[in-house]
C-alpha distance (Angstrom), angle and dihedral (degrees) to the residues before:
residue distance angle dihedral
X1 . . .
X2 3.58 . .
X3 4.14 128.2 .
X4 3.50 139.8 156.9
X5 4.06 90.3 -97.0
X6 4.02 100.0 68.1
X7 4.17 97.2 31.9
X8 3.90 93.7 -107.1
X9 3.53 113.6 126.2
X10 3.68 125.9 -140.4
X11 3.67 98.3 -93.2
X12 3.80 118.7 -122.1
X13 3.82 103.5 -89.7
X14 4.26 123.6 -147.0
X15 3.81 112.4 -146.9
X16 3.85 113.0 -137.1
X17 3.10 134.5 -148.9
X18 3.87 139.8 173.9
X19 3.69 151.2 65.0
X20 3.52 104.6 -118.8
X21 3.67 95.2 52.9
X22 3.92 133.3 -55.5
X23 3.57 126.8 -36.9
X24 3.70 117.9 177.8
X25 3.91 103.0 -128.1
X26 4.13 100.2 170.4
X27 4.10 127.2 3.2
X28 3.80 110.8 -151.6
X29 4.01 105.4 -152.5
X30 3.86 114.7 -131.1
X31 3.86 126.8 -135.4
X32 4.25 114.0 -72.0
X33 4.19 114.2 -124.0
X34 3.80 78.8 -109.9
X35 3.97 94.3 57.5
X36 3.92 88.6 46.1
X37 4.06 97.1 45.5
X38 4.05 84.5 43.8
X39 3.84 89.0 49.3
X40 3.56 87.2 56.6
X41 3.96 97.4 36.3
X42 3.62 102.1 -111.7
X43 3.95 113.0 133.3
X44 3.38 108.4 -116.6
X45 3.61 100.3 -163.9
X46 3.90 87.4 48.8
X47 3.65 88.3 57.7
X48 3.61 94.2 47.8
X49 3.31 103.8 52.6
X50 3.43 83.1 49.4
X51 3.42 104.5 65.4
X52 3.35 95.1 29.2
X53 4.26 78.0 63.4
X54 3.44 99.8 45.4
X55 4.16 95.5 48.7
X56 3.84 87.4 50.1
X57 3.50 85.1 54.5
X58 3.85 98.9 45.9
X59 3.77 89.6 47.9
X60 3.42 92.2 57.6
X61 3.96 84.8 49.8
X62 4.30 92.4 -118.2
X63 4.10 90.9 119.6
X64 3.48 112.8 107.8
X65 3.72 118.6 -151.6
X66 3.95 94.8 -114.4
X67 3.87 85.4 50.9
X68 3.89 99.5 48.7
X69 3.79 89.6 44.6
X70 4.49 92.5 59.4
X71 3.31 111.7 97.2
């Protein structure tokens, strides 16, 4: 489901094992957002801070429309 071309990461994956039912054996950790937007060169950070900014600014209710709608 997930891959570098649509943003999803691979999620993190639990190995099972067993007859009786599932035991989780191994977990395989997927990719962070900040892997995939670094794989891509986007600054995560950058775009963090960023909308951490701009939903400060909305809750205080100094987002315009135009400016909310910018990507």
């Amino acid at each position: 489901m997930g891959n570098n071309h649509n943003l999803l990461a691979f999620p993190t994956k639990p190995y099972f094992i067993g007859e009786d039912g599932y035991i989780i054996k191994k977990v395989i950790n997927g990719a962070t957002l900040a892997t995939l937007f670094s794989a891509v060169r986007f600054d995560a950070v950058h775009l963090h801070d960023t909308s951490v900014a701009r939903l400060q600014r909305w809750k205080e209710g100094r987002l315009s429309n135009n400016e909310g709608s910018k990507v």
